[in-house]
N, C-alpha and C positions, 0 to 999 in steps of 0.2 A: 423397307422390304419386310413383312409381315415372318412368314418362313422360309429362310435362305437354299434350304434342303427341299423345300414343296415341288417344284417341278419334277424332281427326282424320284421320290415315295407316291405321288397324286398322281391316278391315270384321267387322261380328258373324261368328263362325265357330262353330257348337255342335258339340256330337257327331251324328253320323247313325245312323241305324240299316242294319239287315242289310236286302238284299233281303225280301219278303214273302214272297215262294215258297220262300226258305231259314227264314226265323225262324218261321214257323208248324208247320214239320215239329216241332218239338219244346218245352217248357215252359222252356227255357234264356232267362237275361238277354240281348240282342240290339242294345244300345246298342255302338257305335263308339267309344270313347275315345279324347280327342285325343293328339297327343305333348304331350312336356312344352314343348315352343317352341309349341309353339298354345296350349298353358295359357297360359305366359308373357305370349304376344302378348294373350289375350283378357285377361287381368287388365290389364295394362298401358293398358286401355282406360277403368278408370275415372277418373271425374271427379276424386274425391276433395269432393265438392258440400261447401261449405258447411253446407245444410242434406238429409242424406245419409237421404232415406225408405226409404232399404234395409234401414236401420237397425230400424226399427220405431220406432212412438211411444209402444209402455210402453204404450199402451191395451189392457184387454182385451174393447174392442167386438169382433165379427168384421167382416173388410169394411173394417177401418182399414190404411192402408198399410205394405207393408212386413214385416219377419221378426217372427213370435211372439216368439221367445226369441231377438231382439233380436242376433243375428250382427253384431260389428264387422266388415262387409263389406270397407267400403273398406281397412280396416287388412291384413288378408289381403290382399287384393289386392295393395297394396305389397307386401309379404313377398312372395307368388309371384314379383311380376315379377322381384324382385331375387335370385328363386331360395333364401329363405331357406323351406326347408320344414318344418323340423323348428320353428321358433317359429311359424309361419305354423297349424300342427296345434295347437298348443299354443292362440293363439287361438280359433282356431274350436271348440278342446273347450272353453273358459272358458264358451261361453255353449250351448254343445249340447251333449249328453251322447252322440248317436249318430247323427252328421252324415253316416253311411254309409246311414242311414235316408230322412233328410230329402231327401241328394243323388238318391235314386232315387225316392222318390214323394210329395217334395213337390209342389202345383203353381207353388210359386217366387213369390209374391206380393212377395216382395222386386224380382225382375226386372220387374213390372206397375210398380213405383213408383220404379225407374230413372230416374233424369232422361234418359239418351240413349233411354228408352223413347217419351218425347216423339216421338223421328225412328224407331219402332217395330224400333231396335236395340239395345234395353237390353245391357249387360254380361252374360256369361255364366255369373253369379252360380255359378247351379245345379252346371253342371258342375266348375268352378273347384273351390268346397265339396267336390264329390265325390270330384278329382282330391288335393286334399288329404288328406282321411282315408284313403284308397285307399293312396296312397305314405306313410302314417305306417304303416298297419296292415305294408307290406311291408317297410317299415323298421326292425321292431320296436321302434318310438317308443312305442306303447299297452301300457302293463303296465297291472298290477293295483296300485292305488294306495291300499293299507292303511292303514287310520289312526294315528297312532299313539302312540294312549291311547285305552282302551275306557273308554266313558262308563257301562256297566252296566243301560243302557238296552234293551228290548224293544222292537221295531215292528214287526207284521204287514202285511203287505202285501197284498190280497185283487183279484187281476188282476193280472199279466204282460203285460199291453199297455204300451206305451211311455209312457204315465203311469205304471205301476206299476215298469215299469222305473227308470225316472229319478229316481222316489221314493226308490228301493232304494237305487240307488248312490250317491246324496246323503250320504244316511240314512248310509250305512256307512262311508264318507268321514269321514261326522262322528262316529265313533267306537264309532255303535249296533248292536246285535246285532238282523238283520234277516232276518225271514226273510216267503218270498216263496209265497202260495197259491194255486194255478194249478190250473182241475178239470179242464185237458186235458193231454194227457203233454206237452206242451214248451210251453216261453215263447214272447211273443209276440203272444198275442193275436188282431185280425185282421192282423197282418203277417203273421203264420204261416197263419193259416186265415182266409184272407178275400180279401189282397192275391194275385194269380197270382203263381208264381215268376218269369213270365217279365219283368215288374215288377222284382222282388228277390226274388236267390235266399235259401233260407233260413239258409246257412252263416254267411252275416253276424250273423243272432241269433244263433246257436249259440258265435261266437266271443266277441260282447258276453258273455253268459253264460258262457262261463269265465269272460272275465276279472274279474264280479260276485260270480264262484265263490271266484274267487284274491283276491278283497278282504273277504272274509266273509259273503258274503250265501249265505244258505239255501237253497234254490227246493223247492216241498212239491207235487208233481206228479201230478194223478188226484184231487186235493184238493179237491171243489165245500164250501163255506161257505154254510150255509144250504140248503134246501132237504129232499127226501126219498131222493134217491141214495144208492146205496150208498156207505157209508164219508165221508157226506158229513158236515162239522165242524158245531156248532153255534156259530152266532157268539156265543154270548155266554157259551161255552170260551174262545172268544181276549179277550172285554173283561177276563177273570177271568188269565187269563196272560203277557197286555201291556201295556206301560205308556202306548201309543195302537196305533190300528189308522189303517190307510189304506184305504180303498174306491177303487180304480182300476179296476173294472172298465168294461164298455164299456157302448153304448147300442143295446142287441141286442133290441127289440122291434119288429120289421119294420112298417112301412106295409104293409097290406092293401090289395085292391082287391075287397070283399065286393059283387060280383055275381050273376048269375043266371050256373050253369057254375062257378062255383068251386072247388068240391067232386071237378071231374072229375080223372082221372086225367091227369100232364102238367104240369098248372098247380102252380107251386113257387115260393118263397119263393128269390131268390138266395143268399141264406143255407144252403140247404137244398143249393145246386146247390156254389159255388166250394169250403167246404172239403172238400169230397169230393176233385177235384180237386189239393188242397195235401198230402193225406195218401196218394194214391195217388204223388204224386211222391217224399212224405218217407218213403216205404215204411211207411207207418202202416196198421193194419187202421181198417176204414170205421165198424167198431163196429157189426154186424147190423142198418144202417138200409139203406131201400132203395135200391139205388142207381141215379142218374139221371147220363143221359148221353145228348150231345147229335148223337154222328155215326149220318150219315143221314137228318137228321129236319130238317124248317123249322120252326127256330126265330125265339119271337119275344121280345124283350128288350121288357118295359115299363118307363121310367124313363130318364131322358137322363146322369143323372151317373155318376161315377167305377166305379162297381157294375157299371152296366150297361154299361161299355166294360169291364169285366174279364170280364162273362157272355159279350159277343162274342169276346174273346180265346181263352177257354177254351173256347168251342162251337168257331167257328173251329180248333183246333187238336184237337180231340175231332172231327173231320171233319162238320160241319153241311152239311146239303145247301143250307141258307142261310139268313141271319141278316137280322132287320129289328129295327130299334129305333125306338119309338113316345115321344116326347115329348109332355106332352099344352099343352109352353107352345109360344108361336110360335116361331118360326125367328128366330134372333138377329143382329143385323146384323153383315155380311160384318167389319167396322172400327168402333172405338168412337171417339166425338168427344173426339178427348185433351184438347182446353180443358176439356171438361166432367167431366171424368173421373178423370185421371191427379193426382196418384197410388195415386189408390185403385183396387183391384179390380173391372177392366173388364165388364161384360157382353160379351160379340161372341162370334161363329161360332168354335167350338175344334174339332178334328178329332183326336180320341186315337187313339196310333197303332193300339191295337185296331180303332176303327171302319175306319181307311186299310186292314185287311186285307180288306175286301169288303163290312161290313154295308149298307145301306139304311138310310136314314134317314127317320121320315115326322115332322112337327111338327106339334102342334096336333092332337091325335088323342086320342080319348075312346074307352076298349074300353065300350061299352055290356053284352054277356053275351059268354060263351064256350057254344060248341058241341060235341056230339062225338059217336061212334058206340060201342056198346057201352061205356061207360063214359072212356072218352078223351078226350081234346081235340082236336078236328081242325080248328075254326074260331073264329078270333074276331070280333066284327060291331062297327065300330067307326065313326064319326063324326066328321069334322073340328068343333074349335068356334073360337067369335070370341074375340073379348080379353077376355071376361067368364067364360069358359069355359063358354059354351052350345053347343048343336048346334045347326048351322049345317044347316035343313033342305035335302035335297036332297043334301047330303054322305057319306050313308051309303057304306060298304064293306066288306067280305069280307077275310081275309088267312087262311091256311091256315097251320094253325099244329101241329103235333106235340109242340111243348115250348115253353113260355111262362113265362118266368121275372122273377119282379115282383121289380124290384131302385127300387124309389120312396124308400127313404130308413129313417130308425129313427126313431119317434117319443120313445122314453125308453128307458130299464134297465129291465130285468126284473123287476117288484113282487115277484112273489113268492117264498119263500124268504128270500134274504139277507136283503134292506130291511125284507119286514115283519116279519121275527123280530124284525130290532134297533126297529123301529120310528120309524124316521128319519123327518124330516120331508121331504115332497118340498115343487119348488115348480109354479105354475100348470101346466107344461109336463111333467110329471113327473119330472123330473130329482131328484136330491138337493139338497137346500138346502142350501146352504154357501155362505159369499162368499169372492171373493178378498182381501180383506182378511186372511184366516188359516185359509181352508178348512173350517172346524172346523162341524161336522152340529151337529145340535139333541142328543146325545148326546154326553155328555162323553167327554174322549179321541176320538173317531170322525172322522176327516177322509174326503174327498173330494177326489178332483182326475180331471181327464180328464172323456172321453164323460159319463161315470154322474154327473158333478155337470155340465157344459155342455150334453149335447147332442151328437146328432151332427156332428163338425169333422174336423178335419185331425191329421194324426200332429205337427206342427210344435207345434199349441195344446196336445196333449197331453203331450209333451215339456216344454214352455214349463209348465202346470199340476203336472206330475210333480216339476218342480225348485220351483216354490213353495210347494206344499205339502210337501217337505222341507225346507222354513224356519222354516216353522210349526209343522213337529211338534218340531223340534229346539227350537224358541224357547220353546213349549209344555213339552218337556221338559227343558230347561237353563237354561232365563231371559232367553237371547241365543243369536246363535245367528251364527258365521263364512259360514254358506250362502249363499249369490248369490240372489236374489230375480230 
């Protein structure tokens, strides 16, 4: 424990952000990074607790306190305060593989289970982590960390999202010949095409993958596995040429909102809207789909989570003539009862800094149909409901809408193609069946890990799944296995 007295004398101090009227001009990252004496000061601030829920508890319920992949917090922390950085990096990559990741869009559930969260001025976890890998990468502490003795081993990778990442460079670490299949031109997944740049910029993947490059990993780009695309693989070419395959891909079958007006012109899938946006910044062509875009138009965001404060982002900076975003739960209370609560993952009022750049917020709101003129969307007719989620008679209303972007959530992966060529077993929820116990599908060789076997989560859980299931393949393929669980 760095300073025993620090939490007592050091008030919280985060990063800020840029003015609204300067960070909307443009798709640029916009966070304030502290000096290195504010890191200091803010690390210097933990407890060092006895029993440390920053920690994580190895659970992999969701909603359980604390880090996925289990960051020895407190231990970094010392290391900052006492200014050691280069072992303090070291740390924090033992148990992340891409903490420049997590630093920028986790939302920090380790800081929810702070014990000083209790006095709702948890430790600056988030940024600390950030500020770390940031001064490793510019220090050139991050090479490419070769194995060194090739085990002779195959593993396909199938998704370049951060489960497939993590997979990979486990994987290659431990000696195997890895190669990685991605069916859109760069790694990534939805960090690339999903998350806004202005979030995280994309150079940060681009560097991880060199340095996955410079340690032998493969990457097979434009590559869709399964399906009827052009040039697309037949997976059961790679069971015949691997000695296991990994399924990391994501959980990209959008929640609908199958109304009356659906059909109209307007109404879009956010999915359909942000990687447009991510490609036009990463100077990619859009690939002959139509493209939608949000300036001058009132737009209206359905869906209250993480989505749907990146669609306000991106419209907002796409110049919206104005942005509403409809929840259809209630309105969360302003402060959560920490007796009852801490340290698990609070419910209460969060305000993303996308919303803070002007959207409208309405709660508790049901789009009954959409409207339109000559083929368009121009209205939506919506209805406040009660806590059962009824409409609440007499609540009816109107909202003028030019672009309407359902950003509700992902119910599972994508049936068909991959899954059902190989013919995996899903489970109730359609997810891939696999346990964390060994990841391993109802097809031999065949793992899963990330979104496509949990479920829509967090880049942290899928990180966290990406390095266990390269435990299991390696254990699977060598008997034992040196990997970090």
């Amino acid at each position: 424990m760095g300073k025993i007295t620090g939490f007592l004398e050091i008030e919280r101090n985060d990063r800020k952000y840029l003015p609204v009227a300067e960070r909307i001009k443009n798709f640029d990252e916009f966070v304030v990074p502290l000096t290195e004496k504010e890191v200091r000061d803010q690390a210097a601030r933990c407890m060092n607790c006895g029993v440390p829920y920053c920690h994580g508890t190895g659970s992999v319920a969701p909603g359980t306190p604390g880090c996925p992949v289990n960051n020895q917090i407190p231990d970094w922390n010392d290391l900052v305060y006492n200014g050691n950085w280069e072992e303090a990096s070291r740390n924090l990559h033992s148990t992340n593989n891409f903490p420049e990741f997590t630093g920028r869009i986790c939302p920090a559930p380790c800081e929810a289970s702070c014990t000083l969260n209790i006095d709702d001025a948890p430790v600056t976890i988030k940024s600390i982590e950030c500020t770390i890998v940031d001064r490793a990468w510019n220090n050139g502490w991050l090479v490419p960390e070769v194995a060194a003795k090739k085990t002779g081993k195959k593993v396909a990778i199938v998704g370049s999202g951060p489960a497939g990442l993590a997979c990979a460079q486990q994987l290659a670490r431990a000696g195997h010949e890895v190669h990685v299949f991605e069916k859109f031109a760069k790694a990534g997944g939805l960090m690339r095409y999903g998350i806004p740049d202005f979030k995280m910029e994309k150079h940060y993947i681009d560097r991880r993958v060199a340095q996955m490059e410079g340690e032998g990993v493969v990457f097979h780009y434009g590559k869709a596995v399964g399906g009827n695309s052009t040039g697309a693989i037949d997976p059961k070419e790679l069971l015949k040429s691997f000695d296991a395959i990994a399924l990391t891909g994501g959980a990209e079958a959008p929640r609908d909102l199958p109304i009356s007006g659906r059909d109209l012109d307007g109404v879009h899938f956010a999915m359909d809207f942000l990687p447009q946006q991510n490609r036009r910044v990463g100077n990619e062509p859009l690939g002959g789909v139509k493209e939608i875009l949000a300036g001058g138009k009132d737009v209206v965001v359905i869906g209250g989570g993480d989505t749907g404060s990146d669609c306000i982002g991106t419209s907002i900076r796409q110049g919206a003539k104005s942005v509403t975003q409809l929840e259809i739960m209630a309105a969360p209370p302003e402060h959560e009862n920490k007796a009852m609560t801490w340290p698990n993952w609070p419910l209460k009022m969060r305000t993303s800094s996308s919303q803070a750049e002007g959207a409208k917020r309405e709660y508790a709101v049901l789009t009954q149909k959409f409207s339109g003129v000559d083929g368009k969307v121009a209205k939506l007719h919506c209805v406040h409901v009660d806590e059962k989620f009824q409409p609440v008679a007499g609540t009816e209303f109107e909202l003028k809408a030019e672009l309407v972007l359902l950003a509700m959530g992902f119910v599972h992966p994508v049936h068909e193609g991959l899954l059902k060529t190989l013919g995996v077993d899903l489970d109730q929820r359609g997810n891939v069946r696999a346990s964390t116990n060994d990841y391993q599908t109802s097809i031999p060789k065949v793992f899963s890990s990330g979104d496509m076997r949990r479920g829509q989560s967090l880049v942290v859980w899928a990180i966290r799944e990406g390095r266990q299931c390269a435990n299991s393949i390696d254990r699977y393929l060598m008997g034992s296995s040196t990997l970090p669980r």
